[in-house]
C-alpha positions in Angstrom: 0.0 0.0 0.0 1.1 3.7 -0.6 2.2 5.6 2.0 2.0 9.3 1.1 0.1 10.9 4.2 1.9 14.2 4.8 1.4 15.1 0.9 -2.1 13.4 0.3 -3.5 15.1 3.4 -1.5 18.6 2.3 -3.6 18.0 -0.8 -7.0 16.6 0.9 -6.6 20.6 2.8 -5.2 22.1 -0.5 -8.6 21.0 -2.3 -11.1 22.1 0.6 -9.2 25.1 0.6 -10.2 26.0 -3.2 -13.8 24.7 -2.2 -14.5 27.2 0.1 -14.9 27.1 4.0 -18.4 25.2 3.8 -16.1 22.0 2.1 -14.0 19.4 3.8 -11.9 17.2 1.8 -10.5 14.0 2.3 -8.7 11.4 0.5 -8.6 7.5 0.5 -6.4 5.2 -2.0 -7.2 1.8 -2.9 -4.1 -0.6 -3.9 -5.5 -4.1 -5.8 -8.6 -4.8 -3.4 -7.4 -2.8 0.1 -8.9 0.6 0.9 -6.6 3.1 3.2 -7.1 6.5 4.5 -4.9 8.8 3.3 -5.6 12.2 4.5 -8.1 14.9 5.6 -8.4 18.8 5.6 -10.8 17.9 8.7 -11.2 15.4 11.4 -14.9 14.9 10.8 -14.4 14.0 7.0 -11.3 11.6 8.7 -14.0 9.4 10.9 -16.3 9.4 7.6 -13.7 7.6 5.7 -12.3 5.8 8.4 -16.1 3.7 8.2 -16.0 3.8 4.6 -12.5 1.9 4.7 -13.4 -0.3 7.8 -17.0 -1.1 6.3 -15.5 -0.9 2.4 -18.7 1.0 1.4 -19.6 4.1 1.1 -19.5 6.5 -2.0 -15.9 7.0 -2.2 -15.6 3.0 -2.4 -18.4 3.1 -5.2 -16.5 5.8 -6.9 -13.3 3.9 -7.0 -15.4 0.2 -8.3 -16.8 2.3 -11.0 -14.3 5.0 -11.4 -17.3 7.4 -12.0 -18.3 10.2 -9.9 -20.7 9.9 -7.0 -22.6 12.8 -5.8 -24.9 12.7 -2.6 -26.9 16.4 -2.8 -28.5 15.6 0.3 -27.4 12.8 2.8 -30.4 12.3 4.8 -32.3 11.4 2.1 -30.4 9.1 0.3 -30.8 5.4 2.0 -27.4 4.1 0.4 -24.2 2.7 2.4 -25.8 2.8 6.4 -23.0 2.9 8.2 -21.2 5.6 5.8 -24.4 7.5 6.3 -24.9 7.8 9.9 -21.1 8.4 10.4 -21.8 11.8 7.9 -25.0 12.4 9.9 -23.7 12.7 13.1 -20.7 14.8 11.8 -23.1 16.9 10.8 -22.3 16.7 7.2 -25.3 17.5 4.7 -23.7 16.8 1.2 -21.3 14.8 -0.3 -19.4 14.0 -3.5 -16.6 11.5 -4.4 -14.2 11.9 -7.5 -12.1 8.8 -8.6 -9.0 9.1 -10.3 -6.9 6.3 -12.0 -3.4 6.1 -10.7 -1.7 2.9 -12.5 -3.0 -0.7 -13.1 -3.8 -1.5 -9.2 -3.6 2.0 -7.6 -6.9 4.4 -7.8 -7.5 6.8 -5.3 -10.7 8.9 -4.4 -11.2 12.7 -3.3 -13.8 12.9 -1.0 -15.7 16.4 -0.2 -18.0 16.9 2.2 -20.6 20.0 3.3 -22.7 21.1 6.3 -25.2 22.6 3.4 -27.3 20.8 1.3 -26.3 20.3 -2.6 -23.3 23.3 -2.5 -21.4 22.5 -5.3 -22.2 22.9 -9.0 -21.1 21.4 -12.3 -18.2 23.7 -12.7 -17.0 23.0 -8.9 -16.6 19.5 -9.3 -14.9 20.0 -12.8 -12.5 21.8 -11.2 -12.2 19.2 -8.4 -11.8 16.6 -10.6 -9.0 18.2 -12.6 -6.9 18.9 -9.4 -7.5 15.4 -8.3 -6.2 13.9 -11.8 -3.2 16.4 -10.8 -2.9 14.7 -7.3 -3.0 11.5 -9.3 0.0 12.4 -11.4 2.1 13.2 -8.8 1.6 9.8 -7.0 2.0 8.1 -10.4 5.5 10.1 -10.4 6.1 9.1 -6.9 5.4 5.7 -7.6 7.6 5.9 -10.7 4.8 4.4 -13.0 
């Protein structure tokens, strides 16, 4: 498994911190068939993931299996992954959104966001999400040396 926390958290903070103050980030990497946290702008969106990787569902694990895009406008209504869900309930989170991006043949990983308001983030948000995570991608690919 990789072990990049000080940069992958540096960049879980880096992408709440272009989000806005209403948007945590986090980030978890998935090597063959094991999940791993790998760093959050905030501890709530840490114990999210931490069930997500401990339970291996949640959107962020459904992002990575389909390498698509999950968005969750509204938690509370959306009766998917339990234990994902009341973790994010009782943080206090309202919205959610996972973004995959392909890192080499048996490495993905997944940028979490998560909001205490209801459906924040439009089209061009999570564009721009996505195209910082495909750059967080490349510089684990370069890590790696793949």
């Amino acid at each position: 498994m990789i072990q990049e926390p000080d940069a992958l958290a540096a960049a879980a903070r880096g992408a709440a911190e272009r989000l806005g103050p209403d948007t945590f980030c986090s980030i978890v990497l998935r090597s063959g068939e094991q999940l791993a946290y790998a760093g959050s702008s905030d501890e709530r969106a840490e114990r999210c993931d931490r069930v997500e990787v401990e339970t291996g569902d949640g959107p962020c694990v459904t992002s990575l299996q389909h390498m698509a895009g999950v968005l969750v406008p509204e938690i509370s209504g959306d009766p998917r992954w339990p234990a994902w869900r009341a973790a994010a309930l009782d943080a206090g989170f309202r919205s959610a959104a996972a973004l995959p991006a392909y890192v080499d043949e048996t490495t993905r990983l997944a940028l979490n966001l998560y909001s205490d308001d209801v459906d924040p983030w439009d089209e061009a948000r999570l564009a721009g999400m996505d195209e910082y995570l495909q750059e967080i991608a490349e510089v684990v690919r370069t890590t790696l040396g793949t």
